[in-house]
Backbone bond lengths (Angstrom), bond angles and torsions (degrees), N, CA, C in turn:
res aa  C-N    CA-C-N  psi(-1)  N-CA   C-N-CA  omega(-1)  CA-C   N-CA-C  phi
1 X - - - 1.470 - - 1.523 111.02 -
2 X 0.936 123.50 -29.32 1.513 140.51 -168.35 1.278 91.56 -98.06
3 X 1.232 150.14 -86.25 1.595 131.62 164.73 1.864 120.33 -7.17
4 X 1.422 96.24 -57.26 1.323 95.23 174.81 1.936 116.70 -67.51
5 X 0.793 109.50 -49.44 1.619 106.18 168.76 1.172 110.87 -41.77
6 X 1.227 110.88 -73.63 1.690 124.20 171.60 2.011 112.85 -8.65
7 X 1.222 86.59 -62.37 1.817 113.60 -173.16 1.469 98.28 -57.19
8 X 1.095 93.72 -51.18 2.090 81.49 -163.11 1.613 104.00 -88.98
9 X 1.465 121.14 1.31 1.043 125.38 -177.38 1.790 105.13 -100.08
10 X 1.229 98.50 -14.00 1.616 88.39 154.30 1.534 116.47 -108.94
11 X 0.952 121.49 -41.84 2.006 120.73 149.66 1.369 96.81 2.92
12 X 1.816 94.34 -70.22 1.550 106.45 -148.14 2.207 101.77 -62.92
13 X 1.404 99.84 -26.47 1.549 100.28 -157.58 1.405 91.52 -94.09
14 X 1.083 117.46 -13.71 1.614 115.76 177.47 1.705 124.34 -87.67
15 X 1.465 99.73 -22.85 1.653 109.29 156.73 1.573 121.28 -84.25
16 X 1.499 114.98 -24.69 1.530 101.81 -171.47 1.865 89.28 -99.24
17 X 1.029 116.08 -5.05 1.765 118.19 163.52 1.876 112.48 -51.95
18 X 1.355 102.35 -65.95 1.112 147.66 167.27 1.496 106.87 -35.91
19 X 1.444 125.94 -69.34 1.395 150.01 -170.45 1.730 100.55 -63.72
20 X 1.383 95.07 -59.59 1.544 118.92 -172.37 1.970 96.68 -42.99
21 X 1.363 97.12 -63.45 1.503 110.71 -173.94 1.253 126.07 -37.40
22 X 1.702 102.93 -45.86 1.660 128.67 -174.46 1.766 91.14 -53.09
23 X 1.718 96.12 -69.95 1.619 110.34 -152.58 2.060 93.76 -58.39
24 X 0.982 119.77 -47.74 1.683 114.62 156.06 1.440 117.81 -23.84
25 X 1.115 104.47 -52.58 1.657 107.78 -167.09 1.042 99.10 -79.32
26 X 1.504 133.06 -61.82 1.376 135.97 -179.71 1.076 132.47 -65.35
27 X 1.752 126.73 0.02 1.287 123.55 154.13 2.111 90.00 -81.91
28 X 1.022 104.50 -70.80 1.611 91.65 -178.76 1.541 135.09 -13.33
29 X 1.297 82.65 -56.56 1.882 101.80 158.69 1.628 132.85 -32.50
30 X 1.703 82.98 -57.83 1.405 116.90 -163.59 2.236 86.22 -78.80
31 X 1.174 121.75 -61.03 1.814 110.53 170.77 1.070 108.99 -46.29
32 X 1.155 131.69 -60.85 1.290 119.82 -150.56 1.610 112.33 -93.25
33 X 1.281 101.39 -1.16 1.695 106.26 -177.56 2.113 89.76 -77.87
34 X 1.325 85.69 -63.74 1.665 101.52 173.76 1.444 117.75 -26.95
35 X 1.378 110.41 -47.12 1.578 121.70 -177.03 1.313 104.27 -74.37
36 X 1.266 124.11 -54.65 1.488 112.86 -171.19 2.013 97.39 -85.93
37 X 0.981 136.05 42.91 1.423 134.58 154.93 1.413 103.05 -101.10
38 X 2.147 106.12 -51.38 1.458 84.24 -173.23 1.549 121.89 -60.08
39 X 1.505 104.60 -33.39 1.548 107.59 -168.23 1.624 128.96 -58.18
40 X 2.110 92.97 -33.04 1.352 90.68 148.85 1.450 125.60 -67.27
41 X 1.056 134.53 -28.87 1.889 125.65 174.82 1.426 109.53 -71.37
42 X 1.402 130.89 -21.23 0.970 155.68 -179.18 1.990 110.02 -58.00
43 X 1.676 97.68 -63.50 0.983 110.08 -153.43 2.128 93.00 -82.11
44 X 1.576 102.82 -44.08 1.572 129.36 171.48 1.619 96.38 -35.81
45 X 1.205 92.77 -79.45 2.156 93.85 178.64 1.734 109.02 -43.17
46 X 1.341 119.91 -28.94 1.673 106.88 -163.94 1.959 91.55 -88.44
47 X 1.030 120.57 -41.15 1.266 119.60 171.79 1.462 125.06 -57.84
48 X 1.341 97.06 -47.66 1.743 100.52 164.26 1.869 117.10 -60.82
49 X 0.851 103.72 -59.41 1.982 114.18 173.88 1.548 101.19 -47.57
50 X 1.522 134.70 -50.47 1.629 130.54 173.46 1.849 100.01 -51.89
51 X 1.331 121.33 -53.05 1.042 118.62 -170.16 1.717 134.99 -88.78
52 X 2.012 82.15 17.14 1.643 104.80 164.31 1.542 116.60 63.91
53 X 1.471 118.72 15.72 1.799 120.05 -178.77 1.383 109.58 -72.25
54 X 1.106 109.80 135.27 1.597 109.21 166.85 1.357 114.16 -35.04
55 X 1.537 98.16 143.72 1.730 103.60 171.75 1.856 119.23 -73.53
56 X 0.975 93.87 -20.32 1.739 99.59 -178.50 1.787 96.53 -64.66
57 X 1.551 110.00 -50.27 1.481 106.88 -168.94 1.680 103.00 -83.02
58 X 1.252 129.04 17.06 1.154 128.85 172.14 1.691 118.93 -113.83
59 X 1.322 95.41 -2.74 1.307 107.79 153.17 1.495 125.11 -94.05
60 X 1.366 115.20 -41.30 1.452 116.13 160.39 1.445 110.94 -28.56
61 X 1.263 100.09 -59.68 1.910 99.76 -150.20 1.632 103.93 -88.25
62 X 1.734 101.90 -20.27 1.698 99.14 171.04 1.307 108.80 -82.68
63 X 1.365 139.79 10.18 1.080 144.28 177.31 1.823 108.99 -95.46
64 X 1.398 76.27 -59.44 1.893 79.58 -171.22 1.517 94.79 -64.43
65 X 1.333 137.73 -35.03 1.430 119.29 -150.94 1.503 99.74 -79.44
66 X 1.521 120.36 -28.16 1.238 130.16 175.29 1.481 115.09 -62.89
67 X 0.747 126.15 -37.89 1.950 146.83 152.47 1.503 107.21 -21.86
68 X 1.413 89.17 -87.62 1.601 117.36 -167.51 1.607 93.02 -53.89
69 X 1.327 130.25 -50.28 1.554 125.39 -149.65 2.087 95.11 -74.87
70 X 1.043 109.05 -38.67 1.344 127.10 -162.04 2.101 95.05 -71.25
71 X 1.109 95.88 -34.98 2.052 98.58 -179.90 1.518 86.67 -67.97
72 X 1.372 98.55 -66.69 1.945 95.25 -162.31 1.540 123.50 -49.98
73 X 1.646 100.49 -12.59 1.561 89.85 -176.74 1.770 99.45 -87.50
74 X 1.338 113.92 -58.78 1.361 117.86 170.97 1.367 110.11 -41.88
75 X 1.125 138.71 -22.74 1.838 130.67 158.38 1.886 100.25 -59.44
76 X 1.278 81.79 -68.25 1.754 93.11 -169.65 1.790 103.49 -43.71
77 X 1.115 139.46 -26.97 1.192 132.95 -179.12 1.316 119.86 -84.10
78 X 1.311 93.97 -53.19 2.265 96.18 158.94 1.155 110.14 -62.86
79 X 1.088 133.52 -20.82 1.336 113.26 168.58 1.556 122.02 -56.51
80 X 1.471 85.39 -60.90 1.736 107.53 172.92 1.531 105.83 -42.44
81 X 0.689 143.43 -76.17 2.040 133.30 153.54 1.016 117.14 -12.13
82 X 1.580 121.77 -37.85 1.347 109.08 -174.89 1.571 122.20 105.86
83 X 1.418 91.71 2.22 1.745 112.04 -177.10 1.429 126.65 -90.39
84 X 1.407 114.21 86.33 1.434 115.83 -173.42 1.382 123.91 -14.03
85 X 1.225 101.60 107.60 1.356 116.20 -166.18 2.188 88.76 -88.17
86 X 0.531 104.10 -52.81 1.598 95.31 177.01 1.597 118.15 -21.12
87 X 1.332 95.02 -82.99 1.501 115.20 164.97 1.543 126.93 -30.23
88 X 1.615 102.63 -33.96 1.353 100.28 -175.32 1.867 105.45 -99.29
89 X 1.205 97.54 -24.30 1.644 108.84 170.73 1.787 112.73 -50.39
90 X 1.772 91.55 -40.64 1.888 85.64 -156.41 2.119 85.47 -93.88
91 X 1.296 102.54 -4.90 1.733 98.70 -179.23 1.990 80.28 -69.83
92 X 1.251 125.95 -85.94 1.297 132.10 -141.86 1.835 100.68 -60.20
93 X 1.220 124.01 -16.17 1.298 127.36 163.51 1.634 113.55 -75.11
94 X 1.494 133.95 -27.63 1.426 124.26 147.75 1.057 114.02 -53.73
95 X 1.595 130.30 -68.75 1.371 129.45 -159.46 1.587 101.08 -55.42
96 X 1.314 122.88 -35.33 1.899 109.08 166.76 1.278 129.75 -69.69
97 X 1.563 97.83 -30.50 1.595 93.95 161.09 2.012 118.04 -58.52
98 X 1.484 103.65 -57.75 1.033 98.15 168.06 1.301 133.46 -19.98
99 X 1.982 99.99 -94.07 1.103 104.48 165.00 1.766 140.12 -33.08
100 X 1.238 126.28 -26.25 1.398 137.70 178.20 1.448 91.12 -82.47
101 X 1.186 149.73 -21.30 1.468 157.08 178.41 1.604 102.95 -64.54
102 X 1.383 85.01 -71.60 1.379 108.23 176.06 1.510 120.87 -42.45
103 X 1.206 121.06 -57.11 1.641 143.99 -157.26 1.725 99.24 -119.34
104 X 1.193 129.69 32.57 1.350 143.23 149.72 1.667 103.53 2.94
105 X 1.840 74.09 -91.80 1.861 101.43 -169.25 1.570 102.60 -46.32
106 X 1.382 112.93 -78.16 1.447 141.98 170.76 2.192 88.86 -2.74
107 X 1.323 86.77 -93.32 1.964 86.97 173.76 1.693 123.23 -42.45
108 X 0.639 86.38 -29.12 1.939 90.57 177.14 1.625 117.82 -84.43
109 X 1.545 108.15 -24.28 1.319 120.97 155.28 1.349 110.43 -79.84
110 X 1.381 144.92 -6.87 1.563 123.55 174.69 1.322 73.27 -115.72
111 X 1.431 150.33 -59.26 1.899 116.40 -158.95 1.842 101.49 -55.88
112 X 0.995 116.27 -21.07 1.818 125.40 -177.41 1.668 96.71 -64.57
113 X 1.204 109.61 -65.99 1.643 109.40 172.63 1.205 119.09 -54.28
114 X 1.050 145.96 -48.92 1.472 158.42 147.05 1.590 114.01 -6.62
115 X 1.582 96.94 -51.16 1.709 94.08 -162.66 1.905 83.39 -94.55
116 X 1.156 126.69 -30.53 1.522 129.71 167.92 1.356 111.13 -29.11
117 X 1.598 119.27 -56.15 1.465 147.09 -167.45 1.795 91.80 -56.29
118 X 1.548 111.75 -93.03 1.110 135.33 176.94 1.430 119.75 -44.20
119 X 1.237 143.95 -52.33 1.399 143.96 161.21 1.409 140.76 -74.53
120 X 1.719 98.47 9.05 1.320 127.20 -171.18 1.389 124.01 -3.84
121 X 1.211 131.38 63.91 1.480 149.67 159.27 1.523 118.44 -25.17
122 X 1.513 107.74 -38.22 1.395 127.07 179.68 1.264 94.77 -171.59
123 X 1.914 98.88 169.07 1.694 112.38 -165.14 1.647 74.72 -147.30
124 X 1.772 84.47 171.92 1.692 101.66 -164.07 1.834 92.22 -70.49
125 X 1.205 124.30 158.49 0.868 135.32 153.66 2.349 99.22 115.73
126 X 0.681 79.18 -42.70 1.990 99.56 173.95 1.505 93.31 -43.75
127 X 1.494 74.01 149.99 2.212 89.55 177.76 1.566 99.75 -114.35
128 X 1.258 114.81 107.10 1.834 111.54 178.92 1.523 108.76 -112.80
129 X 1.384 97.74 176.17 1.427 100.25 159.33 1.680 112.06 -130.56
130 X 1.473 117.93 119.18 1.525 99.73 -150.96 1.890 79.50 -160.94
131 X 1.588 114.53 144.51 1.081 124.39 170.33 1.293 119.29 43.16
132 X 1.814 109.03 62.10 1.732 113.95 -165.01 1.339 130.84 46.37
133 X 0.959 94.83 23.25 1.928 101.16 -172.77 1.335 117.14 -131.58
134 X 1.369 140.81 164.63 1.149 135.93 158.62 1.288 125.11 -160.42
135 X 1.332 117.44 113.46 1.473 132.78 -158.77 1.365 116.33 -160.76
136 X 1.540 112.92 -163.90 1.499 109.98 -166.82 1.932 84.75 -113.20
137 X 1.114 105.00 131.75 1.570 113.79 173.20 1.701 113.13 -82.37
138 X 1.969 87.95 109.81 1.831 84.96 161.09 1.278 131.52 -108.64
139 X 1.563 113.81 20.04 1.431 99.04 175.79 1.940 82.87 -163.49
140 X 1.733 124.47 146.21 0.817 136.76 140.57 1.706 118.94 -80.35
141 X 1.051 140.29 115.80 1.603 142.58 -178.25 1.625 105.79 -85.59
142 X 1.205 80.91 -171.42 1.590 89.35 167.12 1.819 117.62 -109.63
143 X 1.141 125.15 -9.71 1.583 134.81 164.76 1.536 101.57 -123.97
144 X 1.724 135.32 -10.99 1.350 115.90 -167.24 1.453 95.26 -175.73
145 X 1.255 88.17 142.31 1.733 112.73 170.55 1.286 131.19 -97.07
146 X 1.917 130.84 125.02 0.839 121.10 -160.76 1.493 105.08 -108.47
147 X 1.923 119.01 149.55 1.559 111.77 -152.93 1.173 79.34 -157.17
148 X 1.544 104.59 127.98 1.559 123.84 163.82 1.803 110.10 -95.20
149 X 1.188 104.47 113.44 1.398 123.40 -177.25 1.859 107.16 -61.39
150 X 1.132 105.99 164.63 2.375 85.46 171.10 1.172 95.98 -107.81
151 X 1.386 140.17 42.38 1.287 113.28 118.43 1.609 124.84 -88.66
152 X 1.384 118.35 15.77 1.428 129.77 -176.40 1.715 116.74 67.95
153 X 1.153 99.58 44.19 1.656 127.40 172.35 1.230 102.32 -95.84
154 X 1.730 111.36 106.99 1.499 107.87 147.05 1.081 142.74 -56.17
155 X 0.833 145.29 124.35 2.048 138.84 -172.59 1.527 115.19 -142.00
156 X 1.285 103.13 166.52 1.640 102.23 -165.68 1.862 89.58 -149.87
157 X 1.359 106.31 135.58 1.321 107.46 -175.57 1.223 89.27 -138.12
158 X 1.504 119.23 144.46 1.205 137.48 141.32 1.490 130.60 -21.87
159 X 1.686 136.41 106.86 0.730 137.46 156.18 1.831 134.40 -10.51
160 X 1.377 93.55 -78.88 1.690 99.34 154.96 1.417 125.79 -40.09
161 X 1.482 108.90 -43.48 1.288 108.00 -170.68 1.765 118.39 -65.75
162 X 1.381 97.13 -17.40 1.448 115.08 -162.95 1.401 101.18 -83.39
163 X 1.556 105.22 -62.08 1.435 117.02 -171.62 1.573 106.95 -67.43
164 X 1.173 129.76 -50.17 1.663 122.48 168.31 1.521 118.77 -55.68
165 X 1.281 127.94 -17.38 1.611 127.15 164.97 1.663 110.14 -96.56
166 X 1.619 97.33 -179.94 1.554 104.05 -169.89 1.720 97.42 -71.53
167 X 1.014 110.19 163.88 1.945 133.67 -179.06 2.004 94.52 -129.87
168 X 1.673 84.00 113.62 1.435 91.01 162.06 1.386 97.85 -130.22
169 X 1.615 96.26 133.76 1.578 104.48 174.00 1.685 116.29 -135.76
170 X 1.485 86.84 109.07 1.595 95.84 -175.63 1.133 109.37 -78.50
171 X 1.714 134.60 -5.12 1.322 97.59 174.88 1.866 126.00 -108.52
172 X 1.836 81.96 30.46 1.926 96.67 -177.22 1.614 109.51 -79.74
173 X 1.319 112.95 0.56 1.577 111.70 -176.27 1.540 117.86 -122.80
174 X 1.214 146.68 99.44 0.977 148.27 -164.51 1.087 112.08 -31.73
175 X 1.391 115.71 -25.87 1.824 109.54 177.48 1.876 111.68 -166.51
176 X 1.563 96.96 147.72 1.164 102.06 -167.18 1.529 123.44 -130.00
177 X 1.195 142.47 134.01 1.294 172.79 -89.34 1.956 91.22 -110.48
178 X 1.271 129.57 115.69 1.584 111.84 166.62 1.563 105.52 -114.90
179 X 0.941 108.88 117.48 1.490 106.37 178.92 1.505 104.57 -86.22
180 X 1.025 122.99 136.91 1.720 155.25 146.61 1.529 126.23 -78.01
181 X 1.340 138.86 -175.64 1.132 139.53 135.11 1.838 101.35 -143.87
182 X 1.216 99.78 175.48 1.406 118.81 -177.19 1.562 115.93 -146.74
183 X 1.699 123.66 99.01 1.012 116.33 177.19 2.101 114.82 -70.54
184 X 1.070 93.08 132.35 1.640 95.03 173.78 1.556 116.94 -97.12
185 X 1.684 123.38 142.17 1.045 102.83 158.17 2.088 128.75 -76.98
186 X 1.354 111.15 166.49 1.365 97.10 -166.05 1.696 117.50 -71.63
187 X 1.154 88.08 -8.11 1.983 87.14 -169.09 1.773 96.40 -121.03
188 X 1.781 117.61 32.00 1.267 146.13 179.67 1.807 106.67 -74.57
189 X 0.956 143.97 146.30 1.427 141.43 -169.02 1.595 85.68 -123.19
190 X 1.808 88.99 95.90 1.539 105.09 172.36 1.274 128.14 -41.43
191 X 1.469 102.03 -50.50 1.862 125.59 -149.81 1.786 87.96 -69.26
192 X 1.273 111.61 -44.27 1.647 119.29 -153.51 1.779 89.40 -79.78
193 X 1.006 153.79 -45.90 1.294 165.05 -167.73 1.653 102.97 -69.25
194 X 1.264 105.62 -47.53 1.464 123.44 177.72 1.891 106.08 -47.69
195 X 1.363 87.31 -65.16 1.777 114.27 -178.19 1.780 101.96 -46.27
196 X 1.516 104.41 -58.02 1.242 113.27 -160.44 1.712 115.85 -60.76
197 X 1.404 94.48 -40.22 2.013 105.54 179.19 1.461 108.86 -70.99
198 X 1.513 101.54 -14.07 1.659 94.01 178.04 1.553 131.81 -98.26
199 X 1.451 100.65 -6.13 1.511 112.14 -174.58 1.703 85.24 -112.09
200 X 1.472 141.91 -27.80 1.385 139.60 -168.51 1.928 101.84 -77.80
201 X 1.856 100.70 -39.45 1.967 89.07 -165.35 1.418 80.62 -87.42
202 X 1.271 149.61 -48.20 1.333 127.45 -172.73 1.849 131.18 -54.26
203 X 1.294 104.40 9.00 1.450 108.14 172.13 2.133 95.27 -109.28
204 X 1.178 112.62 -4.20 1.700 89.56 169.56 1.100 130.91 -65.06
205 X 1.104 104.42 162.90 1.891 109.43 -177.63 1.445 101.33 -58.53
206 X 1.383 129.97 131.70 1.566 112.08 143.47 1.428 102.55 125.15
207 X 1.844 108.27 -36.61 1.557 119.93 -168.30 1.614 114.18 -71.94
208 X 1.320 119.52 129.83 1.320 94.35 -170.68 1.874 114.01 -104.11
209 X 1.038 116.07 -173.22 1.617 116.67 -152.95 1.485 109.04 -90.09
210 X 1.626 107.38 -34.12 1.454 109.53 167.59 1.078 118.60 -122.91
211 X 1.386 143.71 115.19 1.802 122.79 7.31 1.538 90.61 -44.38
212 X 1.407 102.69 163.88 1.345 127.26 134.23 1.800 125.08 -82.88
213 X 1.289 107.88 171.82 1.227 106.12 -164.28 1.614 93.20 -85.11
214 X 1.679 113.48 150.79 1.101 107.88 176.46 1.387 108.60 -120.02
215 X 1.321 119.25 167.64 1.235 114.11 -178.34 1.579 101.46 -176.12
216 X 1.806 114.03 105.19 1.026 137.14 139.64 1.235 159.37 -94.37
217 X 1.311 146.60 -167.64 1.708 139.77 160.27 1.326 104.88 -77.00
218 X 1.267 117.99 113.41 1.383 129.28 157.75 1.523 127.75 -66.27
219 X 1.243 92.30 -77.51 1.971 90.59 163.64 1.791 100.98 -153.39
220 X 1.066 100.13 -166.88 1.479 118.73 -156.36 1.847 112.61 -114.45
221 X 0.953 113.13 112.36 1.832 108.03 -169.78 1.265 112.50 -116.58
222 X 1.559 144.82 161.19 1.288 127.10 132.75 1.015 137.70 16.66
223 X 1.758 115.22 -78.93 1.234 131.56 -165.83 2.069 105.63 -75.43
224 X 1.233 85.28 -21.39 1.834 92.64 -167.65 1.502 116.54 129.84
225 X 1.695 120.09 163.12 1.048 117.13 -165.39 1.495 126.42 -55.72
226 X 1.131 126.45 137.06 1.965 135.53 151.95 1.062 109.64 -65.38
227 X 1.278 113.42 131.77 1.551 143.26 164.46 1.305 91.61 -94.66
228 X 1.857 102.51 139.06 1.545 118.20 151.04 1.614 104.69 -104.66
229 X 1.013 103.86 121.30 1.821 118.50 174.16 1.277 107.14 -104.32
230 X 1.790 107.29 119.46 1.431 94.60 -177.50 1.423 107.76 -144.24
231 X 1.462 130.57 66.65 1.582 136.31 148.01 1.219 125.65 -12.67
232 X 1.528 154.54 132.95 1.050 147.63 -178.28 1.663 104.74 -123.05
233 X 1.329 109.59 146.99 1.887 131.06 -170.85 1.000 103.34 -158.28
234 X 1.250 114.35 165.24 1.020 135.14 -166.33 1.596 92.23 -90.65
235 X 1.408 112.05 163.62 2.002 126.03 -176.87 1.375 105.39 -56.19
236 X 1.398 124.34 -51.94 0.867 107.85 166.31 1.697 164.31 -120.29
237 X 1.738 82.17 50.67 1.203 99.00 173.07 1.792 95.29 -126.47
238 X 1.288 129.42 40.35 1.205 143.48 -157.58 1.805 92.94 -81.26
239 X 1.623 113.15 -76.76 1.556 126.34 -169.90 1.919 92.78 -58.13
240 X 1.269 142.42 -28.72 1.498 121.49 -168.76 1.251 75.58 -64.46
241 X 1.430 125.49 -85.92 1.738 147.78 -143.25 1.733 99.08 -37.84
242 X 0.945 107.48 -37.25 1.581 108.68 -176.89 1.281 136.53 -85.63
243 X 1.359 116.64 -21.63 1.669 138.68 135.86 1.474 90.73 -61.04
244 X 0.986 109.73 -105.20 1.870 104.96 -151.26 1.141 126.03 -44.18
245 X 2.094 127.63 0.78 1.202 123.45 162.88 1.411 97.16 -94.71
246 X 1.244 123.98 17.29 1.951 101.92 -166.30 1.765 77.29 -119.31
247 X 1.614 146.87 6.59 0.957 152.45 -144.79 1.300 91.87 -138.93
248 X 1.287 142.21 -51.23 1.352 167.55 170.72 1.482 111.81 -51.45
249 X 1.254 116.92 -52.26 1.584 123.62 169.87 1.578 110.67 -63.43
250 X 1.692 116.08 -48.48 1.074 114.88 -168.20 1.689 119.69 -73.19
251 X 1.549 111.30 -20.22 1.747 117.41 176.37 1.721 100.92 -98.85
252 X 1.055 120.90 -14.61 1.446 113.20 -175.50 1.606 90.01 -95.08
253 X 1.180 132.95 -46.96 1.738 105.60 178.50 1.618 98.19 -75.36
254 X 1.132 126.68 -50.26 1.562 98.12 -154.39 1.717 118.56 -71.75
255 X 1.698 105.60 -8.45 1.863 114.88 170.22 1.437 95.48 -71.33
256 X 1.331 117.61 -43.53 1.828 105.04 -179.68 1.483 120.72 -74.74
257 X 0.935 112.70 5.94 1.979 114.04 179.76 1.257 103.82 85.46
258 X 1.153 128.14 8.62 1.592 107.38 -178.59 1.918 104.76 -73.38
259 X 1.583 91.20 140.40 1.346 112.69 -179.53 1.679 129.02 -46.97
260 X 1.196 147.24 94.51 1.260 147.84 -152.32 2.005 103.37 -47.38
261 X 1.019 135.80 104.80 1.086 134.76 164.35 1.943 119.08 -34.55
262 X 0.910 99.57 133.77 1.817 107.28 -156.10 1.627 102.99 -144.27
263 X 1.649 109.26 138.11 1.869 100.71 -176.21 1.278 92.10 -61.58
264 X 1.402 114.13 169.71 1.282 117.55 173.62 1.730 120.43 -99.69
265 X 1.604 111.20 15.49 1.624 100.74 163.64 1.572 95.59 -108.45
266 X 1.438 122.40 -16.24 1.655 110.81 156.09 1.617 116.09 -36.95
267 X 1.645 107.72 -54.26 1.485 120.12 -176.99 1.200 109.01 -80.85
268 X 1.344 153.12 7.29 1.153 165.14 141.57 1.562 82.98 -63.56
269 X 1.101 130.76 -98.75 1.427 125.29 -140.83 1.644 112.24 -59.65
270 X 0.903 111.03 -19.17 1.520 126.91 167.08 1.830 121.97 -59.74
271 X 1.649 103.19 -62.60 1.197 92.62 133.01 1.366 161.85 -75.65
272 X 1.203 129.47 -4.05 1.518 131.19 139.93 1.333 121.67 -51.39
């Protein structure tokens, strides 16, 4: 009887010996798997930073690679147990199907950010017009972009939404187009008015020298011809230039005598 105890009492010390060892190894596993993940993200980030990539897209890929490395070790450890790693592979390959089921939009807003990152359309600080909105962009995300409108409205739009619509970005061109108009009166001495808006908006603050300012006949009204006045600035000095040329037209003709523009059955009744 005591023989028999004996027996299963080393059985017993020879499996939790055994057991003991595994869970030894597999916390070991589990550090040092850990250690060499960070060092790969470690080493991934110092290679990426030499090769100057945005930090937004260097989080992408230090994210996912940190992901992916972190499944394979937890495979690699059930394995080491002895725990069908198959089974648990094609289990965690449903739950992504799922989830990507689930979180559609959600994924289509970070692959949307993604190509944002890499094809850079605009960068934070730019004034666009992109995904019904239009503002100066302060933050690219990872599902959504945040855009201060000028009335000083924060907003946050959807990634997708951005990248699947048109991208206008006014501040990719050193300078940009302000349109004006100029009502004339009809018996107004075009040519001299012409002369005058062009040597008067080219002394504003802000306007720059090449283009020059232009200024032609637009179309033809009642009252007398339209001037298109058109100064060029930079985006964002766009709203000064455009008050102070629509301010600029109105003291530079009326200090020169030009005639106040009037409908013309007003001036009909005037003359009668």
């Amino acid at each position: 009887m005591d023989k028999d105890i004996q027996k299963y009492t080393d059985i017993a010390a020879a499996y939790a010996t055994e057991a003991g060892l595994k869970v030894l190894a597999a916390i070991v596993f589990w550090i040092v798997g850990r250690w060499l993940i960070g060092l790969a993200g470690r080493m991934l980030q110092r290679v990426l930073e030499r090769q100057k990539v945005d930090p937004t897209l260097m989080r992408y890929i230090g994210s996912f690679l940190a992901v992916t490395l972190n499944i394979v070790l937890v495979v690699a450890i059930l394995g080491y147990f002895g725990v069908q790693t198959t089974t648990f592979a094609a289990l965690v390959a449903g739950i992504g199907i799922a989830i990507g089921a689930a979180w559609g939009g959600l994924l289509s807003n970070f692959a949307a950010g993604a190509f944002l990152i890499v094809l850079k359309p605009f960068k934070v600080g730019d004034f666009i017009s992109a995904g019904g909105l239009t503002g100066t962009v302060k933050e690219i995300g990872l599902f959504a972009t945040s855009i201060n409108t000028p009335d000083n409205v924060f907003s946050i739009v959807g990634n997708s939404k951005i990248f699947g619509d048109t991208i206008q970005n006014f501040s990719a061109n050193p300078f940009r187009r302000v349109e004006l108009k100029c009502q004339l009166a009809g018996n107004a001495d075009h040519v001299s008015a012409m002369e005058l808006l062009r040597s008067k908006l080219q002394t504003i603050p802000n306007v720059v020298a090449s283009p020059s300012v232009e200024v032609e006949i637009l179309e033809f009204t009642l009252v007398g011809p339209v001037l298109a006045v058109r100064p060029f600035c930079h985006t964002d000095h766009y709203w000064q230039v455009y008050f102070d040329g629509n301010r600029m037209i109105r003291e530079a003709l009326a200090e020169a005598g030009f005639p106040a523009p009037m409908p013309a059955q007003l001036m009909l009744t005037r003359t009668a």
